[in-house]
C-alpha positions as CSV (number, residue, x, y, z in Angstrom):
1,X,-26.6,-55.5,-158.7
2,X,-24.4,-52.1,-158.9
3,X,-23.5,-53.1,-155.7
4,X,-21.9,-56.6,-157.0
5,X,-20.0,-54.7,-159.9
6,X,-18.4,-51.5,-158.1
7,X,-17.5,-54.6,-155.5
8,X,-16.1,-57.0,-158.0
9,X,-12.5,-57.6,-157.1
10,X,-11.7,-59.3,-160.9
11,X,-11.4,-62.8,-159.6
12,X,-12.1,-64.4,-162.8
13,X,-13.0,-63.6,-166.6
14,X,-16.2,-66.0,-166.6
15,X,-17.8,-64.5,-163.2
16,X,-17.4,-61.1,-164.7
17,X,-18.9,-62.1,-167.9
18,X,-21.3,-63.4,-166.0
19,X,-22.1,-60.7,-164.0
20,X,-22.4,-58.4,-166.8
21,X,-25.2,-60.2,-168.3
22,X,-26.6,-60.3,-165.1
23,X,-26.8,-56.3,-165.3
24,X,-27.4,-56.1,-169.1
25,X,-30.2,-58.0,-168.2
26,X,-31.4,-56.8,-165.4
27,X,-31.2,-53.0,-167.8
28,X,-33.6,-54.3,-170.3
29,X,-36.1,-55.3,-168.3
30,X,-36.0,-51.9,-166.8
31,X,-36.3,-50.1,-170.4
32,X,-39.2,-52.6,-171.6
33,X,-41.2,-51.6,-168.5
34,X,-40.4,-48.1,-168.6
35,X,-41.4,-48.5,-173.3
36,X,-44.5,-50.3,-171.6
37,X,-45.2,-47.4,-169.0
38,X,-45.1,-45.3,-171.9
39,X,-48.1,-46.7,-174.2
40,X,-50.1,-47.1,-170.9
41,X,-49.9,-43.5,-170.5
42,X,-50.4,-42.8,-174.1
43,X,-52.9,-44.5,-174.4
44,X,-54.5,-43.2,-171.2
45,X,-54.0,-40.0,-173.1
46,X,-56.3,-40.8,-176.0
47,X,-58.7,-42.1,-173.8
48,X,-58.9,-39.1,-171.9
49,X,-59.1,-37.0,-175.4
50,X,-62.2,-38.9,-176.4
51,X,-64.0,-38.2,-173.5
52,X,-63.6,-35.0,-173.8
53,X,-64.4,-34.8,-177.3
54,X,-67.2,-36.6,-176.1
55,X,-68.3,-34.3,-173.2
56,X,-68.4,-31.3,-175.8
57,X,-70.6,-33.0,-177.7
58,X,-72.9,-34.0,-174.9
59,X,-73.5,-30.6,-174.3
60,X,-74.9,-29.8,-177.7
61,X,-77.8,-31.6,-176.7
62,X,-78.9,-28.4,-174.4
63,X,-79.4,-25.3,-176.4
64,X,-77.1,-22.9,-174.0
65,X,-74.8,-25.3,-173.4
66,X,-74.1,-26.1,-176.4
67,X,-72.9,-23.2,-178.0
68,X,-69.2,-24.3,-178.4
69,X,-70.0,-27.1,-180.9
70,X,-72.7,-24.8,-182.8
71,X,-70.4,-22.4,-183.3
72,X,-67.8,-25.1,-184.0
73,X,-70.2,-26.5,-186.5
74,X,-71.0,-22.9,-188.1
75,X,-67.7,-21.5,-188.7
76,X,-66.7,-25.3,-190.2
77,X,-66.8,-24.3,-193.9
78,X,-65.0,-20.7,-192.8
79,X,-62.2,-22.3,-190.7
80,X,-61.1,-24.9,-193.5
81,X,-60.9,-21.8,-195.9
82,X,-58.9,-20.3,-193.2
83,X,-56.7,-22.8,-192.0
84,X,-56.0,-23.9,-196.0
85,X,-55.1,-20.2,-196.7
86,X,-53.0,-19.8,-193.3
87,X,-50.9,-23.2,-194.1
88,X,-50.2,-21.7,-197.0
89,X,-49.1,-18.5,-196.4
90,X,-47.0,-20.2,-193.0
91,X,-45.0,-22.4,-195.1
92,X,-44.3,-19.8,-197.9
93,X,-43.4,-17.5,-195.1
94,X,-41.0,-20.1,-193.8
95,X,-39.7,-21.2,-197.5
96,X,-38.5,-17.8,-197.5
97,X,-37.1,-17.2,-194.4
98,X,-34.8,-20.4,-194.7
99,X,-34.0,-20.3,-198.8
100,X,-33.1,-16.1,-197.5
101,X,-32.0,-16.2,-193.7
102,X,-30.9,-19.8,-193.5
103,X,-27.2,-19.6,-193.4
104,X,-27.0,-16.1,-191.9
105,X,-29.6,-17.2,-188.8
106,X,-29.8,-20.3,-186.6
107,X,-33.5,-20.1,-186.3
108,X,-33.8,-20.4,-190.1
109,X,-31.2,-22.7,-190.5
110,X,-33.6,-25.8,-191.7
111,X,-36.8,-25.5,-192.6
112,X,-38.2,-27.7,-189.7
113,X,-36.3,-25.4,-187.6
114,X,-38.1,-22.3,-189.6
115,X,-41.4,-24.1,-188.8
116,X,-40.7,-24.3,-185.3
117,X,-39.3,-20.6,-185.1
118,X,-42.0,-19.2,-187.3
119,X,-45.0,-21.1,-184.8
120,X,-42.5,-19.3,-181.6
121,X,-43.1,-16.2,-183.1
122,X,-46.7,-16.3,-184.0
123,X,-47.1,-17.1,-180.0
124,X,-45.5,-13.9,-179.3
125,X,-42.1,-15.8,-177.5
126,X,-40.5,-13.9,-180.2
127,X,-39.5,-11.3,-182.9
128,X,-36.1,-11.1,-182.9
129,X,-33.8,-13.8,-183.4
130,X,-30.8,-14.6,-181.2
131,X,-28.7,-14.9,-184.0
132,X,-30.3,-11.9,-186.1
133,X,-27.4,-9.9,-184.2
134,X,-24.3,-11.1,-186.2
135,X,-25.7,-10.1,-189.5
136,X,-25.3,-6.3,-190.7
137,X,-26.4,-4.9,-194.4
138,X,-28.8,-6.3,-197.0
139,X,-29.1,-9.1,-194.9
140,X,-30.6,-6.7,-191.8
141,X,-32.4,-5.5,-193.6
142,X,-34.1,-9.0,-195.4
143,X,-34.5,-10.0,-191.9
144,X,-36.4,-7.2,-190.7
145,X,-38.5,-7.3,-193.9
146,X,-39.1,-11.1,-193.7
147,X,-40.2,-10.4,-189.6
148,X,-42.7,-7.1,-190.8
149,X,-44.1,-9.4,-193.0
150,X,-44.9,-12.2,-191.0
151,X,-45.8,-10.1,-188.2
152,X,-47.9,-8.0,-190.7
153,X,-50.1,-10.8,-192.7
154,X,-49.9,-13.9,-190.0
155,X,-50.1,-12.0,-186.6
156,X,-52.2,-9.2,-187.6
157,X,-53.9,-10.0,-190.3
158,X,-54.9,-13.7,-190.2
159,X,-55.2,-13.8,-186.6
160,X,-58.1,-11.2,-186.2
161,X,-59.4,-12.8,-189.7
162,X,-59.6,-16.4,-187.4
163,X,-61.2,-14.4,-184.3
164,X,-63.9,-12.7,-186.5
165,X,-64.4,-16.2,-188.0
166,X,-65.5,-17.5,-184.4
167,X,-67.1,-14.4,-183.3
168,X,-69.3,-14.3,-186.4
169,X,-70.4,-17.8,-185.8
170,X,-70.6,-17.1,-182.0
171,X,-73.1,-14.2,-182.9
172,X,-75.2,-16.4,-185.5
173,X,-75.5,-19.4,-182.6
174,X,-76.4,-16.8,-180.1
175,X,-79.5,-15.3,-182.9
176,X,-80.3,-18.7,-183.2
177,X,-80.6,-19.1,-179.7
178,X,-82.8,-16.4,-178.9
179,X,-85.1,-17.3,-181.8
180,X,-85.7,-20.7,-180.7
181,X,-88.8,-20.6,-178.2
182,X,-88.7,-24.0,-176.9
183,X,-85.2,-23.4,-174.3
184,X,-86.0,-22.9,-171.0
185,X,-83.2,-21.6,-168.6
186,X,-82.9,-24.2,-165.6
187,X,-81.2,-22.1,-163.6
């Protein structure tokens, strides 16, 4: 068919059309298989995340092996508290760094964009921004208080706060564990 176009010599107006609805044609058939290639594979996805949501909780029917959903199960109540408080302090965090840094900075220039920046740095890709560079005075120094902060309460602080979360639960499943005298090891 691309063949048949680059080769069309312009003999007349009605073959072209013609051939042009040949191609536009022929182009949206390819795009509704490739739309319909997608929702096979995304739903291939969510099948594949329910059976693995459903293989961690088969193994919570064996004491040792199920210690990922009992401490999952313990630290529940903890970890909403947590994740409540930690949205919170995120977007206020990110409020601030847009309303401040917004024009000055291109990673604050939205708050989406904030969001997106603020979740970059809290994996450690970054602490300074590209664009912190170009700016010089009270704004310097806003950024740097804005990034001591964040790095401060959300890396720091809340971080260890969600790993002593786990670990506590971890350590209450694992006293369970030992106190219940029906387990046998199988291996």
């Amino acid at each position: 068919l691309l063949d048949q176009m680059l080769d069309y010599t312009g003999e007349s107006e009605a073959e072209f059309a013609k051939m042009m609805q040949e191609f536009f044609s022929a182009l949206e058939k390819i795009q509704s298989r490739t739309d319909l290639f997608l929702n096979f594979r995304i739903t291939a996805y969510i099948l594949l995340y329910m059976q693995f949501i459903q293989l961690m909780l088969y193994f919570s029917f064996h004491p040792r092996m199920g210690v990922l959903t009992a401490t999952i199960n313990k630290a529940s109540s903890a970890l909403a508290h947590f994740f409540a408080l930690f949205c919170m302090l995120f977007m206020t965090l990110a409020f601030m760094a847009h309303w401040m840094l917004g024009t000055h900075i291109e990673e604050f220039q939205s708050f989406s964009v904030t969001l997106a920046s603020q979740a970059r740095m809290l994996f450690g890709e970054f602490i300074y921004a590209s664009s912190a560079i170009e700016i010089n005075g009270a704004m310097l120094i806003m950024y740097w208080l804005y990034a001591f902060t964040f790095m401060l309460v959300v890396f720091f602080t809340l971080l260890n706060f969600f790993l002593a979360i786990i670990v506590d639960s971890f350590a209450a499943v694992k006293k369970d564990e030992q106190d219940n005298l029906t387990e046998h090891d199988f291996l």
